[in-house]
C-alpha positions in Angstrom: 76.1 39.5 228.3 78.4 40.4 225.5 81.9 39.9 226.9 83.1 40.6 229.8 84.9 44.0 231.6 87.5 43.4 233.6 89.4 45.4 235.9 93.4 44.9 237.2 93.9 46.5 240.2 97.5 46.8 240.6 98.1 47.3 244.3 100.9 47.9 247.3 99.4 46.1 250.3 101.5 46.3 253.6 102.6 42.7 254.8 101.1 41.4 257.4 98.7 45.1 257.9 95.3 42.8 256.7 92.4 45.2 257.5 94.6 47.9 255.8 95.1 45.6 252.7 91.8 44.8 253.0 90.4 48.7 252.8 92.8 49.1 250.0 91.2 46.0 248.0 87.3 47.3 248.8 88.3 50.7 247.4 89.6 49.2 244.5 86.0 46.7 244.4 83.8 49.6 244.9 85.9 51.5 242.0 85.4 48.8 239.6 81.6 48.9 240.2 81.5 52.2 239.1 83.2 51.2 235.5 80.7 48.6 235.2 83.7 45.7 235.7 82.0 42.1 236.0 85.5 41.3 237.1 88.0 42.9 239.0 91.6 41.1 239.4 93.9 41.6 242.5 97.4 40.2 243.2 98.8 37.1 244.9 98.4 37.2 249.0 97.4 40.8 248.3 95.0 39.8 251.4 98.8 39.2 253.6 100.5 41.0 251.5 103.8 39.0 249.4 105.6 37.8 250.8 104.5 37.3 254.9 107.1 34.6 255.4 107.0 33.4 258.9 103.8 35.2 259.6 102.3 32.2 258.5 103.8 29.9 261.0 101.5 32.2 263.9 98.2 30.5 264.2 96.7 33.8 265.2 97.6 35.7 262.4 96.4 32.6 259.8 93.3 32.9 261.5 92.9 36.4 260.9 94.0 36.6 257.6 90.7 34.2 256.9 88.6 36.3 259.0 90.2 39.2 257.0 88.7 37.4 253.9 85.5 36.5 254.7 84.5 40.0 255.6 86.0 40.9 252.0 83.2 38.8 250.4 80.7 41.3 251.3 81.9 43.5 249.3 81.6 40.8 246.2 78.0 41.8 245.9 77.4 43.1 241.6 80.9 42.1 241.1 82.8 38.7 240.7 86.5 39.0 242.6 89.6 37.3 242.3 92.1 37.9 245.3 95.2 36.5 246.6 94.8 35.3 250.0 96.2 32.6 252.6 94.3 30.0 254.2 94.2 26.6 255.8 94.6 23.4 253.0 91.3 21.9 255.3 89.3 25.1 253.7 90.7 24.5 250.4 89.4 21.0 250.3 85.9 21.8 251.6 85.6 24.5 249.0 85.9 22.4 246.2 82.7 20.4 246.1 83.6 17.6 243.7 86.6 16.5 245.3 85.8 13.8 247.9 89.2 13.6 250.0 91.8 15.8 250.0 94.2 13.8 249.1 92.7 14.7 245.3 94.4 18.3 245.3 97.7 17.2 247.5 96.9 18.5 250.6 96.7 15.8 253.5 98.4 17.8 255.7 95.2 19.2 257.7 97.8 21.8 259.5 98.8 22.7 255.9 98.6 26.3 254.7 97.3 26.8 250.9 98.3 29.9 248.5 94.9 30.7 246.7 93.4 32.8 244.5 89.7 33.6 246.5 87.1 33.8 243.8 84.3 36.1 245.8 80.8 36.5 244.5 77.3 37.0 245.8 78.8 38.0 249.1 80.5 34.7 249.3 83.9 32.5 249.1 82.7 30.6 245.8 85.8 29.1 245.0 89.5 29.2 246.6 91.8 27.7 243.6 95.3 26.9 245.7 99.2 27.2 243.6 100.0 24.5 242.3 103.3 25.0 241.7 105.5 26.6 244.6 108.8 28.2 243.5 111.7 27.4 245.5 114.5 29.2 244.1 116.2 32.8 244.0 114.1 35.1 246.3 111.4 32.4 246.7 110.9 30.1 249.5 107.8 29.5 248.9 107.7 25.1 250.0 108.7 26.0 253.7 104.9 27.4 254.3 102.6 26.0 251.8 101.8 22.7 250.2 100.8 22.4 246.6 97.4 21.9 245.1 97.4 19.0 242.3 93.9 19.4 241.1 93.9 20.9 237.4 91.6 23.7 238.6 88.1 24.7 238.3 86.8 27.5 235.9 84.8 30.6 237.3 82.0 31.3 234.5 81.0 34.6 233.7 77.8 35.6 231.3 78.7 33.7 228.4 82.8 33.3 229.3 84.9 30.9 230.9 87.4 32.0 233.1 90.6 29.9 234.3 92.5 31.0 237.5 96.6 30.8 238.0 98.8 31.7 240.6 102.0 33.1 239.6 104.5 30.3 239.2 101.5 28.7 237.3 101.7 30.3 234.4 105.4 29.9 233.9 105.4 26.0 233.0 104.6 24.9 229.3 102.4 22.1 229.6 101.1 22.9 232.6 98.5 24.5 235.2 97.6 26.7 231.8 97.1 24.2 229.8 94.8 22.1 232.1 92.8 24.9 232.5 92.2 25.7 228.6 91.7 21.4 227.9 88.7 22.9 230.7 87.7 25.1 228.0 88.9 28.2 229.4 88.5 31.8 227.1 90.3 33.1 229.6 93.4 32.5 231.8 93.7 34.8 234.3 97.0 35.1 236.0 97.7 36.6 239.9 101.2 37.8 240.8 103.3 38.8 242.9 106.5 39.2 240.8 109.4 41.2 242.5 112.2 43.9 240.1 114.7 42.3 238.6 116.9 43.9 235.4 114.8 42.3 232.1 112.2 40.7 234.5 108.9 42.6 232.6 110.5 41.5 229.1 110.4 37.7 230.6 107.0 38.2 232.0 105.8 39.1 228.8 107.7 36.6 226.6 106.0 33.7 229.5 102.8 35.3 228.8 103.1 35.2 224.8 104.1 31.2 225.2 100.8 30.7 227.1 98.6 32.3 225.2 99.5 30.5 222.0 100.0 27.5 223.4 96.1 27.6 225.5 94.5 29.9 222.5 93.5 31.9 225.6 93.1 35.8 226.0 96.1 36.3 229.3 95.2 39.1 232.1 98.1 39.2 233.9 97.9 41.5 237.7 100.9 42.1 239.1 102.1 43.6 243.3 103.8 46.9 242.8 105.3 48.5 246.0 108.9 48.0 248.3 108.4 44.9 250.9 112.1 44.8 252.6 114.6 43.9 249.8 111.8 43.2 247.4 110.5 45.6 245.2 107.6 44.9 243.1 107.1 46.7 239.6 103.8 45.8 238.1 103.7 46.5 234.9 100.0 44.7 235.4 98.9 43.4 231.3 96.6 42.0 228.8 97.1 39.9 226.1 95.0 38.6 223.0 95.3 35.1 222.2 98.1 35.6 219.6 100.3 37.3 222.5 99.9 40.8 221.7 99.9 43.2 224.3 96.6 45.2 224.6 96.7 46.7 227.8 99.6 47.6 230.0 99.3 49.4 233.4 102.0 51.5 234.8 105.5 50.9 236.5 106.4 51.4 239.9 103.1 53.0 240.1 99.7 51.8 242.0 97.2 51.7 238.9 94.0 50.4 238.0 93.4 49.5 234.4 90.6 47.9 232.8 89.5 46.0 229.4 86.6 44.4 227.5 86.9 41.0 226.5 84.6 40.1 224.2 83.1 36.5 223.0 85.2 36.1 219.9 88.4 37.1 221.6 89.0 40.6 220.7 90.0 43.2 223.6 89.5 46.9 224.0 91.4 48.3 226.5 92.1 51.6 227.9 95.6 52.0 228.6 98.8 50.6 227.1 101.8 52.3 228.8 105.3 51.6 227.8 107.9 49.5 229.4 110.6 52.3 230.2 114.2 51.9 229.5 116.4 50.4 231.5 118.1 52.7 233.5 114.7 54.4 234.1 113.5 51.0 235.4 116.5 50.5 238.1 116.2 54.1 239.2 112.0 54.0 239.8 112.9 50.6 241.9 115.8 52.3 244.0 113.3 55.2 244.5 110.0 53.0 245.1 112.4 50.4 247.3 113.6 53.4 249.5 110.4 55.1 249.5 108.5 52.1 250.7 110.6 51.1 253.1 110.8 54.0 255.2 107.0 55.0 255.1 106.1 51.4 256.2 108.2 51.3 259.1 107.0 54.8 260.3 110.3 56.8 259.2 109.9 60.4 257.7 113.1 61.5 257.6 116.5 60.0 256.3 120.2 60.8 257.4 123.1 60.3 254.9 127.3 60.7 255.5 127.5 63.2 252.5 131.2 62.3 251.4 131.6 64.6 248.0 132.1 60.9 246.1 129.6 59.5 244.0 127.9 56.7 245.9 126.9 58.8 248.6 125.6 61.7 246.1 123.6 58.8 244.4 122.0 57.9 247.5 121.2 61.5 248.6 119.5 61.6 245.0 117.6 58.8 245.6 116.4 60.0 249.5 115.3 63.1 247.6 113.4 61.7 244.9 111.8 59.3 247.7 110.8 61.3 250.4 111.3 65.1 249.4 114.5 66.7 249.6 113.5 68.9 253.1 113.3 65.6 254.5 116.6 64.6 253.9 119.3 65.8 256.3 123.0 65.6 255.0 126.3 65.8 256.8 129.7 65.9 255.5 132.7 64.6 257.9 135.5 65.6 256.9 138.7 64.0 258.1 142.3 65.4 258.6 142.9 63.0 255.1 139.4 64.7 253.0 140.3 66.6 250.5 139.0 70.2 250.2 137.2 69.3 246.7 135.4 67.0 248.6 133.8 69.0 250.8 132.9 71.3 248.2 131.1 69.0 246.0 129.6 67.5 248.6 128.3 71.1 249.3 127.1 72.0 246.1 125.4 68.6 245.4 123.1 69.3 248.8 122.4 72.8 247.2 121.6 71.9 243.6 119.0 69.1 245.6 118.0 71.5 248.0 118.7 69.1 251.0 119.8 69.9 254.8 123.2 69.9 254.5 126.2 70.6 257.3 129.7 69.6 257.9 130.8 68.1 261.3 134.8 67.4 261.5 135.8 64.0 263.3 139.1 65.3 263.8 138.8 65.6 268.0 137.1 61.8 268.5 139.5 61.0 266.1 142.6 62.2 268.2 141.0 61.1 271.4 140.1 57.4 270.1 143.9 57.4 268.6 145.2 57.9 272.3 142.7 55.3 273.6 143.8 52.9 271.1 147.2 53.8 271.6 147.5 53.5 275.2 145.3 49.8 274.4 147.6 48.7 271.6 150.9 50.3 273.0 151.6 51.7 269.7 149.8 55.0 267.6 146.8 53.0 265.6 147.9 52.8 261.8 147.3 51.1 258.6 143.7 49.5 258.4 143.4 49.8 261.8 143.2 53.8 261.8 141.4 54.1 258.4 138.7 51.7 260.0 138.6 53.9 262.4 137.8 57.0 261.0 134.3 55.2 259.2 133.6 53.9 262.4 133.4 57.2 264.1 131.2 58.7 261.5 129.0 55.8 262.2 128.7 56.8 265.9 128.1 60.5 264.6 125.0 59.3 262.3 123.7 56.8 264.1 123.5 59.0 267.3 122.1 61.3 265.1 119.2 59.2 264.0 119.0 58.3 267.6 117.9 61.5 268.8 116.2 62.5 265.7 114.4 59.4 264.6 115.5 60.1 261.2 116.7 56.2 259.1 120.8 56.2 257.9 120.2 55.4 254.9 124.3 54.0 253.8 125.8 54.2 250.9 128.0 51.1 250.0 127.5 49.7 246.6 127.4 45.9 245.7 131.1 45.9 244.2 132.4 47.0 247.6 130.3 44.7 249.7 131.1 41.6 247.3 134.9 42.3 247.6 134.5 43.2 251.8 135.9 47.1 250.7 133.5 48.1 253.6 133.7 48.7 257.1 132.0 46.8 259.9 130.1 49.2 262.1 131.3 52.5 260.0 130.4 52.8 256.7 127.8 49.8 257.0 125.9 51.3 259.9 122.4 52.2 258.7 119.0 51.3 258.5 118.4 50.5 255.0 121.1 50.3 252.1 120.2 51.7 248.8 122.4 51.0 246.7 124.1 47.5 248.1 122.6 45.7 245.5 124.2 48.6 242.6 127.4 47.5 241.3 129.7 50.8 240.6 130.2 51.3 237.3 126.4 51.3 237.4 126.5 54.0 240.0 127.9 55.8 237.5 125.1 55.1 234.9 122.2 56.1 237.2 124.2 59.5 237.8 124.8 60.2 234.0 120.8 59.1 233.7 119.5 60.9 236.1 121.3 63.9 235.5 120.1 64.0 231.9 116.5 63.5 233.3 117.1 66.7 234.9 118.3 68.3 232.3 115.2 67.2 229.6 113.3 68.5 231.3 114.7 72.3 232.1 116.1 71.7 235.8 119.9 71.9 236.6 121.8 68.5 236.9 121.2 67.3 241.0 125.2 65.8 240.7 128.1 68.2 240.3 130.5 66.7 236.9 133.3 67.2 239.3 131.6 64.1 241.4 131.7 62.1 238.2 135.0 62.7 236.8 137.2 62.3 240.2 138.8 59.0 241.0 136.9 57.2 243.3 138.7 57.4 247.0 137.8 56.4 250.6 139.9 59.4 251.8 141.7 57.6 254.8 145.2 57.5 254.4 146.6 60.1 252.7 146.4 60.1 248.0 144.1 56.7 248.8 142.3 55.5 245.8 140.0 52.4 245.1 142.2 51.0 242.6 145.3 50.9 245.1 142.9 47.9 246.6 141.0 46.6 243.7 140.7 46.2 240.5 139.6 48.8 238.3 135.8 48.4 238.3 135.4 48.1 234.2 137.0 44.8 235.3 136.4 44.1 238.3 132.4 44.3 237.9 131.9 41.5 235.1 134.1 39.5 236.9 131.8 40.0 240.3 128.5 39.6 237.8 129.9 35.7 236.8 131.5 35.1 239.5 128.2 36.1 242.2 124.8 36.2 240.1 126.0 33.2 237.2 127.6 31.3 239.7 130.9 31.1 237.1 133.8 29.4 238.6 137.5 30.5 238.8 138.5 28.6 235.4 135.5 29.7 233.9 136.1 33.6 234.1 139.7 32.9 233.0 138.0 30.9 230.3 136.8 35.0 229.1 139.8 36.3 228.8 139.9 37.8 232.3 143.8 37.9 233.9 144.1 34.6 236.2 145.5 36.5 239.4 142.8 39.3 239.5 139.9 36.2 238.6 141.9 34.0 241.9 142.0 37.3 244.4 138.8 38.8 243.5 137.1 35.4 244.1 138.8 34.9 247.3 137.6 38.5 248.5 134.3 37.4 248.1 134.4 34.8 249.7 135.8 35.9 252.8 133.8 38.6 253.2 130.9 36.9 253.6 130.5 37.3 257.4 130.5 40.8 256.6 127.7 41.0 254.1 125.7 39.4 257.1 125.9 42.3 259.2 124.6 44.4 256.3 121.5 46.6 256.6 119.1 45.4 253.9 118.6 47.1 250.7 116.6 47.2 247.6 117.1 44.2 244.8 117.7 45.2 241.1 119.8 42.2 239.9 119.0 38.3 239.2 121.1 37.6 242.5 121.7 40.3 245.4 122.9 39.3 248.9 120.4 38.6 251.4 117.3 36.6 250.1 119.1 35.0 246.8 122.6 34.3 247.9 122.8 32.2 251.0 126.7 31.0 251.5 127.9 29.6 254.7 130.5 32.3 256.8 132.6 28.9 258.0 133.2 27.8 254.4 136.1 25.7 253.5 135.8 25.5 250.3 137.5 27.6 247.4 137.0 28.3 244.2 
């Protein structure tokens, strides 16, 4: 055999859906066959799917999942196959035959649960090659279910080439798993992932990729997840690389794709496909989409439900839906208030019409006299201030969410990350949803995926989906009468770097000061982060796009006594 073709099947596996996952991966096997692949590369846990969490502390469902893989091997026949999977540390030990006692790859525990990459061939579990190095940071968590393997590794040899296996976090230390496996005499790393969106995350991928390469002398293949799992998306972006670090095959983004290359003896690749890495703004609005999409087809929901307000969060989010899921399946309502402004209503209107969504308006003005009397008569005094304001959200929560009640269609709501870091938000009103789209989007980049997505429009012929008059106005929650944003917060050119130090660089007080930033507004807009913190636990959850979004990354205490 002159080299070898191999396959990178860039996949979306369901968590936890195995025999699903499992059809999805023979497809993939049996398509690989056909382009004469000797190897075909899936990504990590694509067996569970990335990341099952918990799942792995119910015996029944381990058990499965290595059922789930055994049957998979039958389908290894004419092909070798590399697939993430789960399994007990016990099996990990017994599959390695040169390793007397277990205590050779770090797994004594027998109860111990082992993050592989399955090598299947000849109908068969050949090899199972557990982590070695389990990330415990950001999103990951990955020490609370599995133990590490310690063992450099074994290679998998195919025709005349050497192939060593990594797991993710693997390939990210210098001097490491890579390099043990190249001191193996490895031609090839290859490298299984399950690497979720961030902003810059492909560029560090690739730059990780490029270190290993020249530091092993190895050709890289790199498979990566794509798909939405909760607040996780996963881009792929699945690649090759030469042993100098240049890219010579890159699959698609956001997309599941299937690329393959031919890796011959003295190092050279042909591959098929190098797609580009898209620009920035394109990349955070294909993992809103993806992440919205995703979530609402694996949980069963069709149809979403959005409070259509004429700003420009909500008109973001409807673009999103409608991207996602097809505009006749999103349903919009505008509830206009006794304090909405008629411009609202009418570019709320004519956004729903240029995105050809369901669109009605539905006045809270009677519950909101009724529930003023209630209160009233409660309180012995007519509800005002924050009191009444909070009011008004709360009773378009009811409206929605009794909506989607009877309908089954998802709220889908439309706070942004500046107004959930700062607690500008309402418990039970404006929060009240299934999913939040844009709760990990600070606003002024709100107003960047608008501009951007309008000028996608545009390029290519179609009218702009958001109305200019939704860009230009001042941002307002419309509940008291000539409200505006910046009668409670700062304006957001400022108040957004501050949130970015302060939240995702973990920056303290003196530090932002330290910028240049105005003392007072560093000292208050700390201090409404921090005390909103028992709201952002209530919060639906939401798609990540940033280095640190609420939920999985940032874990603070609500009873905190201590200030920055």
């Amino acid at each position: 055999m002159s080299g070898i073709r191999v396959a990178l099947a860039q996949l979306s596996p369901t968590v936890g859906d195995l025999n699903a996952n499992k059809a999805l991966i023979v497809e993939a096997i049996e398509k690989a066959k056909r382009h004469g692949c000797d190897l075909v590369v899936f990504p990590e846990l694509a067996l569970t799917g990335y990341p099952p969490e918990d799942l792995l502390n119910k015996e029944d469902f381990v058990a499965q999942a290595e059922t789930v893989l055994e049957e998979l091997a039958e389908s290894s026949r004419d092909i070798c196959v590399v697939v993430g999977a789960v399994v007990r540390a016990e099996r990990v030990n017994r599959s390695l035959a040169n390793v007397r006692d277990a205590r050779d790859v770090g797994m004594a525990k027998p109860a111990a649960l082992a993050n592989v990459a399955a090598v299947l061939r000849n109908a068969c579990i050949e090899q199972l090659i557990p982590k070695r190095l389990l990330p415990n940071y950001a999103v990951f968590d990955e020490q609370r279910w599995f133990v590490p393997g310690t063992m450099p590794g074994t290679l998998v040899v195919i025709g005349e080439m050497k192939v060593g296996v990594l797991v993710c976090e693997d390939l990210w230390s210098a001097e490491g798993p890579a390099s043990d496996l190249a001191r193996a005499g490895a031609d090839i790393l290859v490298s299984i992932n399950a690497s979720p969106f961030a902003r810059g995350q492909q560029e560090r991928r690739e730059t990780v990729g490029a270190a290993r390469t020249r530091e092993t002398g190895a050709a890289l293949v790199y498979v990566n997840q794509v798909g939405g799992q909760d607040e996780l998306v996963f881009d792929g972006g699945s690649f090759v690389m030469d042993a100098e670090g240049t890219i010579m095959t890159r699959a698609k983004s956001f997309v599941i794709d299937t690329v393959s290359v031919t890796i011959e003896n003295d190092g050279s690749i042909l591959g098929d496909d190098l797609n580009a890495i898209p620009e920035d703004l394109e990349r955070i609005y294909e993992a809103l989409v993806l992440g919205t999409r995703d979530y609402l087809a694996k949980n069963g929901f069709t149809k979403a439900l959005i409070g259509l307000s004429g700003g420009i969060d909500s008109a973001i989010v409807a673009t999103i839906a409608a991207d996602a899921i097809g505009a006749h399946n999103v349903r919009c309502i505008a509830m206009p208030s006794r304090y909405s402004s008629d411009h609202s209503l009418s570019d709320a209107e004519d956004l729903a019409r240029r995105l050809g969504v369901s669109f009605e308006t539905r006045e809270i003005e009677p519950a909101h006299r009724a529930y003023e009397s209630m209160l009233g008569a409660a309180l012995g005094a007519r509800p005002s201030g924050l009191t009444d304001e909070n009011l008004q959200s709360r009773l378009r929560g009811v409206l929605l969410m009794g909506i989607s009640n009877a309908t089954g269609a998802i709220v889908l709501t439309t706070g942004n990350k500046s107004e959930l870091a700062t607690g500008y938000s309402t418990l039970y009103g404006d929060s009240a949803g299934g999913f939040g789209v844009i709760k990990d989007v600070p606003k002024t980049l709100v107003y960047a995926l608008c501009a951007y997505r309008n000028q996608r429009s545009l390029d290519r012929g179609d009218p702009a989906p958001i109305p200019e008059n939704i860009l230009t106005k001042a941002p307002s929650a419309e509940l008291r009468p000539d409200q505006r944003d910046e009668d409670s917060l700062p304006a957001y050119e400022i108040l957004d770097p501050i949130l970015a130090g302060y939240i995702e660089d973990d920056l303290s007080v003196e530090a932002l000061i330290a910028q240049g930033y105005d003392p007072g507004t560093v000292a208050r807009v700390c201090r409404l982060v921090d005390i909103a913190e028992y709201k952002r636990r209530q919060m639906p959850p939401g798609p990540r796009i940033t280095s640190k979004a609420f939920g999985k990354d940032r874990r603070m205490p609500i009873t905190n006594g201590f200030r920055a």
